[in-house]
C-alpha positions, 0 to 999 in steps of 0.5 A: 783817348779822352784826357782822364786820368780816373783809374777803372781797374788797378790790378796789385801784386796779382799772382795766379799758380797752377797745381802741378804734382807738388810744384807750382806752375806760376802762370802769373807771378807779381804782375801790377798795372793799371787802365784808365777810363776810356783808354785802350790798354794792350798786353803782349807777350808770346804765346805762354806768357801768362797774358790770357790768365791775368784777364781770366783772373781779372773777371774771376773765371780763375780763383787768384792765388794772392794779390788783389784786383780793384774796379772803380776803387772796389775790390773785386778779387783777392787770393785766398789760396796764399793764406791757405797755403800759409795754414798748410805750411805752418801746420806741416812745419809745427807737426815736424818740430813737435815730432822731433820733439817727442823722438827725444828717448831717456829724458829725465823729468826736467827736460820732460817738462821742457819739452811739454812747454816747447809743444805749447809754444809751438801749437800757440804759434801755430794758432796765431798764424791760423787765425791771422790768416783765417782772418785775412780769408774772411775779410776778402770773402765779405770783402766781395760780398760787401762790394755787391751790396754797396753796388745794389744800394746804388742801384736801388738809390738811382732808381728810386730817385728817377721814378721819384720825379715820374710817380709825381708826374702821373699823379690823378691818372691811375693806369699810367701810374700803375704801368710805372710802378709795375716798371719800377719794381722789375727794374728793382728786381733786376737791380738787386741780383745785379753784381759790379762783376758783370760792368766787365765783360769779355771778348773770347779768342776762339770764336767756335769755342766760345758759342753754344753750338745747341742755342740760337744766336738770340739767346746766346746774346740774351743770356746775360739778360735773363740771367740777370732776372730780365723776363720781358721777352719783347724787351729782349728781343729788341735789345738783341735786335739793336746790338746785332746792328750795331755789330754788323749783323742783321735781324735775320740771324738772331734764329740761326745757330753758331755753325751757319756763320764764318769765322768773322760773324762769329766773332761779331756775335762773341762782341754783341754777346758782351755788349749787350750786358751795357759794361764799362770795361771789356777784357778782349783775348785775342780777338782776331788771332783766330780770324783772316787777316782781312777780316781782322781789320773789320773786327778791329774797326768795330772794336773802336767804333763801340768804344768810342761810341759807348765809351768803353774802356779795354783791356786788349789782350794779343801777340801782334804788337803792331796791331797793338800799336794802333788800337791801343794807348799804353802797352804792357809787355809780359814773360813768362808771367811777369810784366817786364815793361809798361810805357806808352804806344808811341813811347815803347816804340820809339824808345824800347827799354828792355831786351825782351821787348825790343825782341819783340820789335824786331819780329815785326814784319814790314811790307818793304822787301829792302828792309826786310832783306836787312832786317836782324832779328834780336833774340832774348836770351835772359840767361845771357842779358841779365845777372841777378845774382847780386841785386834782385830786379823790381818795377821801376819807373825809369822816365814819366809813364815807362816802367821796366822791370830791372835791378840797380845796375840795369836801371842806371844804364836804362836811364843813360840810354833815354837821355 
């Protein structure tokens, strides 16, 4: 990883409930990390755990229902659905009180005109909360909306810039200066309907799924692209070109259709279709749970090739944690949607803290038949292992870089443990 401590993406307090009936399923609930530039971040967890939702809710394919996400110090996303809910609360709280209120039979005039003010003091109350929370949806509404206008204006800034010097360059020769501003207003165009959003990509984890069986491989790549406002077609062309090499495929398969591929090549074609949009970060779900496990290497491999030759930064999401151990730099462990420990490789596995996580460690297999005929595995109970009854757990930071979620009395005995 490249010694840099810049923060790319800072993900706060991110919480993200499904609607089930009248209940909540809280897919995510308060999970807060964040990934450096030009590092390789893994999320593990077993299946369930939230890990796939916190990267659909990261590049905004889930509307988040409270907390923020922030890319290169912008907001990206903030929950809206928190403050709604609030609105809702306080109205159903108000219209009970005031219907208690109005219930009162044989009141004389005195208490009438009591209740009368009790009614104003609740729906003044209500229209406090109303409007603070309004506000708050209002503000990360234009929030986003102000984020893409700055990122356009910079855009624009650049390019205005760069053709700057060229206009100059070609000045007294006409048919050059033309082709260059012809150039530079298409750039323009694109630039304007270009969104920070689009900086993160993502890598599905079905490879079927995730393709159009219906389009080409060429416009599955391209997609992007044109959406982007890209019409040049030989431009196109020779950037699909170039990604399909630089993923492993050859010219040849940009005019077949997704069925024509194994498993592998699909995946291939999943990666150039993220690459090709030039982002700075790629959130990867599970890229090679789907695939053979001697292909898995190959995709894993290429994964670290782009990232070292792009510079990109990951966000890489699986259950196999010794896959994660050599592709990733720092690891996340979550359960049951919520992060429970966040340290570094080698330190988590050297040095795992809490019980989930050293669950999890000692599911992995070794190809050494001795020590897999002694290996115990250790199964977490939470129930068993923790007592929160009194002191409530948080995250806490319980040596440099190794986070635990824990209360007071857990914390002191992780402490004891790492000296």
């Amino acid at each position: 990883m490249e010694n840099n401590c810049e923060v790319l993406l800072k993900v706060d307090h991110l919480c993200q409930y499904f609607r089930l009936g009248r209940k909540d399923l809280k897919a995510v609930d308060d999970v807060s990390f964040e990934i450096r530039k030009g590092e390789s971040f893994g999320l593990v967890g077993e299946s369930g755990c939230g890990k796939t939702t916190t990267g659909r809710s990261i590049i905004k394919l889930y509307n988040i229902t409270s907390g923020n996400v922030y890319f290169k110090g912008q907001r990206i996303g903030a929950g809206t659905r928190s403050y709604q809910d609030a609105i809702a609360a306080a109205r159903t709280d108000a219209a009970k009180k005031i219907k208690l209120l109005r219930s009162e039979k044989n009141v004389d005039d005195v208490r009438k005109a009591a209740i009368r003010e009790e009614i104003q003091k609740i729906n003044e109350e209500l229209g406090a909360v109303v409007d603070k929370n309004r506000a708050l949806i209002k503000n990360a509404k234009s929030d986003s909306k102000e984020v893409d206008k700055q990122y356009v204006a910079s855009l624009l800034k650049a390019l205005e810039a760069e053709y700057s010097q060229k206009f100059r360059a070609a000045e007294g020769n006409d048919e050059k200066l033309k082709a260059l501003k012809k150039e530079y207003n298409n750039r323009c165009r694109v630039a304007k309907k270009s969104k920070l959003i689009t900086q993160i990509q993502m890598i599905f984890q079905d490879p079927i799924a995730s393709l159009d069986p219906r389009m080409t491989v060429r416009d599955i790549i391209a997609e992007g692209l044109v959406i982007n406002g890209i019409t040049d077609k030989d431009y196109i062309n020779e950037k699909v070109y170039e990604i399909l090499e630089m993923v492993g495929l050859v010219r040849e398969h940009a005019d077949r259709y997704p069925h024509e591929f194994s498993g592998g090549q699909r995946q291939r074609i999943g990666i150039a279709r993220a690459v090709i949009m030039q982002p700075e970060m790629i959130i990867a779900d599970e890229p090679i749970s789907a695939l053979d496990v001697s292909i898995q290497a190959q995709v894993i491999n290429l994964l670290n090739d782009l990232r070292e030759r792009l510079g990109l930064t990951i966000l890489f999401i699986a259950h196999d944690l010794s896959v994660v151990k050599y592709f990733s730099d720092r690891i996340g462990v979550m359960y049951f949607g919520k992060m429970v420990e966040l340290a570094d490789s080698d330190e988590l596995f050297k040095n795992p803290l809490h019980p989930y996580t050293k669950s999890l460690l000692s599911a992995i297999p070794l190809p050494d038949p001795v020590y897999e005929k002694q290996r115990t595995r250790i199964h977490y109970n939470p129930i068993a292992e923790h007592d929160y009854s009194v002191s409530a757990p948080s995250f806490r930071e319980i040596t440099p870089g190794h986070f635990v979620s824990c209360n007071d009395a857990e914390e002191e005995k992780y402490k004891q443990q790492v000296k």
